[in-house]
VOVEX-942101 format. One record per residue (C-alpha): residue in one letter; x, y, z. Coordinates in steps of 0.05 Angstrom, whole numbers, plus 5000, padded with zeros to 4 digits. Example, Ala and Ser with C-alpha at 12.3 -4.5 7.8 and 13.67 -1.06 7.14 Angstrom:
<sites>
A524649105156S527349795143
</sites>
This chain:
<sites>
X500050005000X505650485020X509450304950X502550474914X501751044942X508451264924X508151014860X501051494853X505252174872X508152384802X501252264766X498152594813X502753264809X501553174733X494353214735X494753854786X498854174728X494554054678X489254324699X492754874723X496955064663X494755604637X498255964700X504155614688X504955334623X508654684647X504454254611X504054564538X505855284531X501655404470X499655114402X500355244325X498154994267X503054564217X501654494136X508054254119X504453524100X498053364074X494353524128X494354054169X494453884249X495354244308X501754284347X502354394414X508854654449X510254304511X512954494573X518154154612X513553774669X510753274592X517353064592X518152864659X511052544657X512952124594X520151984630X516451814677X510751364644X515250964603X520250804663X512750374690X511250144626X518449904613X518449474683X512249204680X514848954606X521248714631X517048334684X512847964627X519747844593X522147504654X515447184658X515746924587X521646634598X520046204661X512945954651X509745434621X507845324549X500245564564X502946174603X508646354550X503046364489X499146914543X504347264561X506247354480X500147484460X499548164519X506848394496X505248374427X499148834445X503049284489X508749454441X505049704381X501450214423X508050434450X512050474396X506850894352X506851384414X514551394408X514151604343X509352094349X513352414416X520052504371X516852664300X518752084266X513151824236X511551784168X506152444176X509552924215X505653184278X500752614270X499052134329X498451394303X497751124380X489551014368X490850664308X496150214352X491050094401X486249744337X491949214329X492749124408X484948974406X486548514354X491848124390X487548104450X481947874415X485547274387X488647124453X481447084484X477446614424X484646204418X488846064477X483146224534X487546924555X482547004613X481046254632X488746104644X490746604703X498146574719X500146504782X506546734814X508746124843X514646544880X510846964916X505946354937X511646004961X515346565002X508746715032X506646065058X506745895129X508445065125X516745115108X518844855043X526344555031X528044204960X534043714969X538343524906X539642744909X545742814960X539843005010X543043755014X538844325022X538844644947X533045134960X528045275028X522845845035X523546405094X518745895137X523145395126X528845895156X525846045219X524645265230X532845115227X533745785249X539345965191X537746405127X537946125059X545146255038X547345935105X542945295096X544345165018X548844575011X548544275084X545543645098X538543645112X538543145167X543143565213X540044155202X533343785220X535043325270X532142755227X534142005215X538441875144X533841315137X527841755135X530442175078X532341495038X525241305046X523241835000X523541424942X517941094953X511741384917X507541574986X513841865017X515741965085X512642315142X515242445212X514842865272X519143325296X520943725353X525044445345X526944875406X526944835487X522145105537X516345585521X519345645446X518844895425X515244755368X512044105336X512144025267X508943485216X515143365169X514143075099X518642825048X516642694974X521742534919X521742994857X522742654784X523942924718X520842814656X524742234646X521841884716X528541994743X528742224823X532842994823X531543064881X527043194948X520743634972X520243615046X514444045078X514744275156X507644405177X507344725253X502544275287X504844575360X497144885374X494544265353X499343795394X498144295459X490044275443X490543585454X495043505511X490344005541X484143525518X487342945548X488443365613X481443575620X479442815601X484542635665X481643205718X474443065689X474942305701X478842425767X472942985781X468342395768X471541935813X471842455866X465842935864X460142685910X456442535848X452741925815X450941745743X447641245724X443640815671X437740375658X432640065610X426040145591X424139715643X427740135693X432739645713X440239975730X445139845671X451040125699X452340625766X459140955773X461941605811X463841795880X457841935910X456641065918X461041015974X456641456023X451041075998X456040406018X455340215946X460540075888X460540085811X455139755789X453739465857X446139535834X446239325760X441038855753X435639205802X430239595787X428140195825X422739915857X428439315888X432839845907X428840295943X424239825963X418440275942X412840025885X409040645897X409940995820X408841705855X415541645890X419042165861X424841695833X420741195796X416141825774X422042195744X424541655712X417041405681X417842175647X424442105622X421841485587X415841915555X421042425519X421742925584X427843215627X426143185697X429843455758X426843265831X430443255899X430542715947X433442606020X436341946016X440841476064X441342216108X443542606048X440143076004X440543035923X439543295869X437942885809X437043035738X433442455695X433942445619X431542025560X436841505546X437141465454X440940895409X443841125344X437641215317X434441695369X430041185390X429941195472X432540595499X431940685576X434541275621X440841655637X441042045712X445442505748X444942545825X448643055864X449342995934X447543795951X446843656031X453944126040X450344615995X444244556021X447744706091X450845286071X445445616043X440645506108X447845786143X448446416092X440546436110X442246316182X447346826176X444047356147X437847256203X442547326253X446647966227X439048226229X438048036286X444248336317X442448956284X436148916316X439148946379X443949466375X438149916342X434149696405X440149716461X444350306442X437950736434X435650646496X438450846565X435150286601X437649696559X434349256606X427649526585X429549176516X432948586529X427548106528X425348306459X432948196438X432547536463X426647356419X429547656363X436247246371X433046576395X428646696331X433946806281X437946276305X432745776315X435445516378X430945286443X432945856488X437746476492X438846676559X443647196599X447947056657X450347626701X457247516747X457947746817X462247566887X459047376951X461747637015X468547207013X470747456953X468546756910X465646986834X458146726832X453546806773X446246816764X441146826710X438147526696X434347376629X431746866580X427746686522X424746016510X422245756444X414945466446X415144766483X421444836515X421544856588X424245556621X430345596667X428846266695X425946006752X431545466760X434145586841X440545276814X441645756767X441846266828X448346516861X451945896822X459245806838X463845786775X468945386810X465545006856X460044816812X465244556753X465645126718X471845216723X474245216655X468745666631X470946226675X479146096648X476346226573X471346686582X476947156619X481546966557X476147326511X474446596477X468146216464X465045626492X461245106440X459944456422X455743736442X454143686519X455843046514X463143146495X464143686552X467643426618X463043106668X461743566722X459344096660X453643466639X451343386709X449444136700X446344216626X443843506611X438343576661X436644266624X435743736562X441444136526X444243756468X449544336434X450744996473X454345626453X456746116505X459546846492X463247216545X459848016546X464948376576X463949136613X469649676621X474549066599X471448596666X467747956655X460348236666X457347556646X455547136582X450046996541X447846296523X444446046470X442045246480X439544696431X434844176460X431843856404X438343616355X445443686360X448144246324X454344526299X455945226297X459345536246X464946116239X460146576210X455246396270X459946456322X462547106302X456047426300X452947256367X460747456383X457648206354X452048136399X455848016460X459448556439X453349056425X450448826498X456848956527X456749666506X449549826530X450949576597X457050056596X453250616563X447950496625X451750556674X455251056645X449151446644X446951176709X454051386738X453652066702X445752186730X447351996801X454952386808X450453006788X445052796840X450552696888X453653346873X446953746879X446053396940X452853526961X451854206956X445554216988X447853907046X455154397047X450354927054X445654547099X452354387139X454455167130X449155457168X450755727236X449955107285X452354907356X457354427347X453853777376X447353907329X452453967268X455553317277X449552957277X446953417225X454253107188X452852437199X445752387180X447052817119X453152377096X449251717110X442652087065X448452167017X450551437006X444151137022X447250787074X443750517136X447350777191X453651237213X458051527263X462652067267X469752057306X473552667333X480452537343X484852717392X492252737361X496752857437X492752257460X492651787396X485851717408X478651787364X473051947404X465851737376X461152297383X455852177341X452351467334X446751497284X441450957266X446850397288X443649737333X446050157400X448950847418X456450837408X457551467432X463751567478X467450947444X474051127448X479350757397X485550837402X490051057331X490450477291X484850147325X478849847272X476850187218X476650927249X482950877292X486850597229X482851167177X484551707242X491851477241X493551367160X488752017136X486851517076X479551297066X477950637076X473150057039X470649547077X467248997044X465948637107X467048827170X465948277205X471847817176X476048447165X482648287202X482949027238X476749007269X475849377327X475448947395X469449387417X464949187362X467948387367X462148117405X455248477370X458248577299X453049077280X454449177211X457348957148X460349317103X463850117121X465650697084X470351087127X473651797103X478352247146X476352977162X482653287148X484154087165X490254437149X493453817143X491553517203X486152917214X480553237260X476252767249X473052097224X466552017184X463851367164X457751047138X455550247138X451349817115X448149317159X445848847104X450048437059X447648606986X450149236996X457249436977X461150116976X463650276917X470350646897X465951246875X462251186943X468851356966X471151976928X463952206946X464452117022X472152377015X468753146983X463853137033X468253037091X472553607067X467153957076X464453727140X471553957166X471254597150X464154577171X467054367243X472554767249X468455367218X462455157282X468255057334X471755757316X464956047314X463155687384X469855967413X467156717395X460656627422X464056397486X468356987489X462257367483X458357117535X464657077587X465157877570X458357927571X457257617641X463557987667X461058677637X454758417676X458258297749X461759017739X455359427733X451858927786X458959077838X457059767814X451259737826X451959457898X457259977914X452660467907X447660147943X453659978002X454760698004X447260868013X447160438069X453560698105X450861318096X444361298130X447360898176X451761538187X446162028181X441261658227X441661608302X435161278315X438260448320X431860228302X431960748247X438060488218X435959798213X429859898176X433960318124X439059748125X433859238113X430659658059X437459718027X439459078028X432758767996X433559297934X441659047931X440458357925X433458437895X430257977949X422257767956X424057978032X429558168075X430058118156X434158308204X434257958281X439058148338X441957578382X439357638461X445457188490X441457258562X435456958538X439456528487X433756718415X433357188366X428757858368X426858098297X429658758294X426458998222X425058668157X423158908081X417858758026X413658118051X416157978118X415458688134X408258478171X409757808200X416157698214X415358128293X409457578305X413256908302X419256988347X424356388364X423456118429X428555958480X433055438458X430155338390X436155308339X434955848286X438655998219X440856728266X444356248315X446655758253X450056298219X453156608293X456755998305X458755858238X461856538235X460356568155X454256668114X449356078105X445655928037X439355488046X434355248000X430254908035X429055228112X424155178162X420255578201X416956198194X421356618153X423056038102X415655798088X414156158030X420856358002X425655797952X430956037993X435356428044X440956788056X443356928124X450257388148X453457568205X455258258218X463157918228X465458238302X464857608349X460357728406X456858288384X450158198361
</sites>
């Protein structure tokens, strides 16, 4: 195509320029007419591009003669008379126009080519009606021969290579000129006897391998001997056709025969044949030895013999009854405890008449698994979906669970689904107890199972559940393949196949959920296992999100309450009202039972209880020494202290030995300018209570506070005691006032007066006003008569006291006080003074002997 199109540029040009030349003139410049003969013709004067065209034109014309020259001179005797007959046509035409280019013909100026052309039809006439021009095509044997694909080497009669085609190069991997005159055999790797077969008239053939590895090539080599006219072998013709796709097409047939027939022996599949009369022909495949049969075990039986069925419903016999009316059937049937698939056709001779049947069963019980487990599966990842939908929108996951359950026991079609929650009794020993469960309709319900309740891991047998539920694994299988002290648990729960998933919280074992099968034994799958894994998971989380929420609402309960009671606390209280107000706030607080608060005494090493709330008995004035139980040891550390149980707590105090009145204690120290002051703690008297570390921070706050509280009540005690001292001694200086003044009155008029009797009333007046008596009197001594004479008296004894006077010897508070020689305080006198008075006050005047 490219040499065409080369080839096409010249005429191309030319035609541009001639239809263009009357800009240039390269063509034909212009014309005239010429008389000189007998006929007058037009002359044109060409340009220079004419000569280049005819240059150029008879260059073509004079290789594509030279070709038929060549061609004349190697064909055939048919071929030579054609290729005559189209040169003798081609050279009139040219030489007329040769003639005419140069002005030699015998008219000058006049063009005999058309005339030429007359004879050319002529010749080529002839050359059709005579030697079939167009019936006898030649053929250029060269080109055929370079061209072809199979390699073709001619051998003279010393078996050396005398001539080979470019396939035949690339087979012996040398070029002509190197492979002309070496021996074909070496160059071929073939046998001399093979090449001295060739005279025989059917030749020689032979296969042949050429190369190594990936580039090795098969080829079909034949060998024909060449004669002359004469009959006389010249020579050899030996052909190399590649038959490498061929040989590898079948190599790769046989290989698909060998995995097909090893497929057959292997694949859980059966084929099968019988006869009109439904009686096996043959039986071969795999799929006989889980049916405990062999090859043609059950040639000779009919269906009905084999499976002992004459019923002509029964899908086998009914299938095959269709195949034998002209239909393809395809049925399933469980069989032996597998599940097949069979395909039943008509079995046809030769002639397409059917001749009995032809089956395929496939044993599709794997499949058939799998798909129930993809459908399984897919139920459960709904499921589980389902429940986080359901748990993590919901704050109180609880509220849920039992709808989970259903959802899970449904999708996974087991008998029950149930939740086990861990906790530790009172010694520290992990227990676990059923919370929740579903149970499928006409299973029996293990909610209400008391053995189920507070079971022991360890003790019960369990052990090995609680080792690989800690280790993050699962627990599955048969029950009757688990150790024996697990069966003596589940078998009387009927359980045949458990699985068991470990739901951790905050990275602790929080429990597990089960999931039992009472009905069949079942295994559970990857797939299975993985997503009930999910599950756990999912319930894991909304237990943590709960009480995350639940820890979350109740710190900012505590902390309003906190502050409640810091202000409560706050308000201006006597010191024994604000540590009860402490205790009974602290143990509101907690929701604890009971409570007690310590004040400690650091010189002495001792905590003194002074409050005792809501506890079996008033502890109040327990002393403990530093160290000493829980407050002695909180008093003498200043760290708070859990107590789980107090009662088999190693520190106990000896005081509380014999009653043990409580359980469990919160203690926290109440700690001022870096000092312990004093000891709060709370208790629980019941044993399903615990403390927990955030119990503790709590009750830590709150008894910072609570110490400033007390130190902010005992500084604010200490003032008010300082102001009622100075109040009660600004109190006794204007009462000494105000009996100074009253002192001086009465020395005064005792001064001024000289009426004795006088004086005494005004001392008696005075001294009722100074010590602001109900009565006052005064009674003089009469040592002859030994009794007293009242002398005067003020307010109510002012009338009476002159009518009762003491009679001789009668002992009277007067005589009392005398011989005492100091004043006399009474509260309960008698006689007439005292009667109606609470009590009395009686003085001497202080000079011995004078009355």
């Amino acid at each position: 195509g490219q040499q065409i199109a080369w080839l096409a540029v010249e005429p191309t040009i030319t035609i541009l320029l001639a239809w263009t030349n009357p800009w240039h003139g390269l063509m034909w410049r212009g014309y005239a007419l010429d008389s000189r003969g007998p006929l007058t013709v037009l002359v044109p004067n060409y340009g220079p591009w004419l000569w280049v065209n005819v240059a150029y034109s008879y260059l073509l014309i004079a290789v594509g003669t030279y070709q038929f020259i060549v061609g004349l001179w190697r064909s055939s005797t048919p071929y030579r008379a054609q290729i005559a007959f189209i040169l003798a046509g081609a050279f009139v035409p040219w030489i007329a126009n040769i003639l005419f280019l140069f002005n030699l013909g015998p008219v000058p100026n006049v063009d005999f080519t058309p005339f030429a052309f007359t004879f050319t039809g002529i010749v080529i006439a002839v050359g059709l009606f005579r030697f079939q021009l167009l019936d006898l095509v030649p053929i250029a044997r060269d080109m055929i021969v370079e061209a072809m694909n199979d390699g073709v080497i001619v051998l003279d009669t010393q078996n050396r290579i005398v001539d080979l085609n470019p396939a035949a190069g690339r087979v012996i991997g040398r070029r002509a000129s190197e492979a002309v005159g070496q021996p074909a055999f070496e160059l071929l790797h073939i046998s001399p006897d093979l090449v001295e077969h060739c005279d025989d008239a059917a030749g020689a053939q032979e296969e042949i391998v050429v190369g190594e590895g990936e580039a090795q090539c098969c080829y079909d080599l034949r060998i024909m001997p060449l004669h002359d006219r004469r009959k006389n072998r010249v020579g050899c013709l030996i052909t190399l056709h590649d038959i490498t796709a061929r040989r590898k097409a079948e190599h790769a047939l046989q290989e698909r025969e060998a995995r097909l027939r090893v497929t057959m022996e292997q694949t859980p599949a059966i084929l099968w044949t019988t006869d009109t009369r439904l009686r096996f022909t043959s039986s071969v495949g795999a799929g006989l030895a889980a049916l405990n049969l062999g090859p043609d075990q059950v040639v000779g039986l009919t269906l009905s013999e084999y499976f002992q069925m004459e019923d002509p419903d029964f899908p086998p016999i009914a299938a095959h009854r269709r195949a034998l009316m002209g239909e393809s059937v395809t049925y399933e049937q469980e069989w032996a405890g597998n599940l097949y698939q069979s395909h039943v056709e008509p079995l046809r001779d030769a002639e397409g008449h059917i001749v009995g049947c032809v089956g395929l069963a496939l044993d599709i019980t794997a499949r058939r698994q799998a798909e129930e487990a993809l459908r399984r599966r897919d139920a459960i990842l709904e499921a589980v979906s389902f429940a986080a939908e359901q748990l993590l929108k919901s704050t109180a996951w609880d509220q849920r669970i039992q709808d989970v359950l259903e959802r899970l026991g449904e999708a996974t079609g087991v008998s029950r689904v149930y939740i086990f929650e861990n906790h530790v009794d009172r010694d520290g020993t992990l227990l676990t107890s059923q919370r929740y469960e579903w149970a499928a309709p006409g299973i029996e319900p293990q909610i209400d199972n008391p053995d189920l309740q507070n079971f022991p891991w360890r003790a019960g047998g369990f052990g090995r559940w609680e080792e690989t539920f800690l280790r993050g694994e699962l627990i599955f299988g048969h029950v009757r393949e688990f150790p024996a002290s697990e069966q003596e648990v589940l078998a009387p729960q009927e359980i045949l196949s458990i699985l068991a998933v470990p739901i951790f919280v905050e990275g602790t074992l929080w429990g597990f959920i089960g999931f039992d099968e009472c009905r069949m034994e079942r295994e559970w799958t990857a797939v299975e296992r993985e997503a009930l894994r999910t599950a756990a998971g999912i319930l894991g989380a909304a237990i943590q999100r709960s009480r995350a929420e639940d820890t979350l609402r109740r710190r900012a309960e505590e902390l309003h309450t906190l502050h409640a009671i810091s202000l409560d606390i706050s308000a201006p209280n006597d010191l024994p009202t604000l540590l009860h107000t402490i205790v009974e706030r602290a143990a509101q607080l907690l929701d604890a039972s009971g409570g007690g608060l310590y004040l400690c005494d650091p010189e002495r090493q001792e905590a003194r209880c002074v409050v005792s709330y809501n506890t079996r008995r008033d502890y109040t004035g327990t002393v403990l020494k530093y160290g000493e139980g829980s407050a002695g040891l909180v008093a003498q550390t200043g760290e708070p202290l859990i107590i789980d149980d107090y009662r088999t707590w190693p520190g106990r105090a000896a005081v509380y030995e014999e009653e043990q009145p409580f359980t469990s204690v919160l203690s926290a120290p109440m700690i001022w300018q870096g000092q312990v002051t004093g000891v709060i703690h709370v208790l629980h008297d019941v044993e399903v209570r615990r403390f927990t570390q955030a119990d503790l921070e709590l009750l830590s706050l709150f008894a910072s506070q609570a110490a400033i509280a007390v130190e902010n009540a005992r500084l604010l005690e200490a003032e008010r005691e300082q102001r009622r001292a100075a109040e009660t001694r600004a109190a006794e200086l204007r009462e000494r006032e105000h009996y100074l003044a009253l002192l001086n009155d009465i020395t005064l008029a005792a001064i001024e007066t000289s009426d004795f009797q006088t004086m005494l009333q005004t001392l008696a007046d005075r001294l009722g006003e100074l010590i602001d008596a109900d009565g006052c009197y005064i009674t003089l001594w009469d040592e002859a008569r030994q009794m007293t004479i009242p002398a005067a008296a003020y307010g109510e004894l002012r009338e009476t006291y002159r009518s009762v006077p003491s009679e001789p010897g009668e002992v009277t508070m007067t005589e009392s006080v005398l011989r005492a020689g100091h004043p006399l305080v009474s509260s309960a006198t008698r006689g007439w003074p005292a009667r109606k008075t609470d009590s009395v006050i009686v003085t001497s005047p202080g000079s011995e002997g004078t009355e």
